[in-house]
C-alpha positions in Angstrom: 82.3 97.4 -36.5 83.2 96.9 -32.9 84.6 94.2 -31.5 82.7 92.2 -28.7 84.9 92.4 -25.5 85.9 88.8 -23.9 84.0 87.6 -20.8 86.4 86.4 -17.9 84.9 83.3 -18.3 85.3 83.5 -22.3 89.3 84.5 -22.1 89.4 81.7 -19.7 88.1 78.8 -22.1 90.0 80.1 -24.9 92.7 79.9 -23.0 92.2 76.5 -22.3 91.9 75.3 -26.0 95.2 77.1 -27.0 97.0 75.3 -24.0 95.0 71.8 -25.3 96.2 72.6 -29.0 99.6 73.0 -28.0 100.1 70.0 -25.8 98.0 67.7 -28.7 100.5 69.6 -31.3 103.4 68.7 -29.6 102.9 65.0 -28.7 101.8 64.4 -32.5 105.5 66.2 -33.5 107.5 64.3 -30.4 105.8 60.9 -31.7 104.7 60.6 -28.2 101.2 58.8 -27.3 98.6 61.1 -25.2 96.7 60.5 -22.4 93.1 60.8 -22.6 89.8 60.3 -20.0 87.7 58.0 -21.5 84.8 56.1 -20.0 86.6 56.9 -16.7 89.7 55.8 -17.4 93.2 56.5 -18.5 93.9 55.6 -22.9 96.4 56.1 -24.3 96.5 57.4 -28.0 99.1 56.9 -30.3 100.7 59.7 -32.3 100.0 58.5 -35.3 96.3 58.4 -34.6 95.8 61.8 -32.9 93.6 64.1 -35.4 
């Protein structure tokens, strides 16, 4: 079976969730709240509550 080759766009975007994994991961271990856009403005969510 081959294997379908990644888009620009598609390396791009998965790039992007890796990077958005990463940085969710390590505020969650750091106990450090993350900064979110919601309803066009600035929340701040605490460790303990990020999924």
């Amino acid at each position: 079976m081959k294997k379908k080759r990644m888009t620009l766009h598609e390396k791009a975007e998965a790039a992007m969730k890796k990077a958005v994994r990463q940085v969710v991961l390590r505020h969650k271990k750091t106990g450090r709240p993350l900064a979110i856009w919601k309803d066009g403005k600035t929340v701040l969510i605490s460790p303990d509550k990020i999924k």
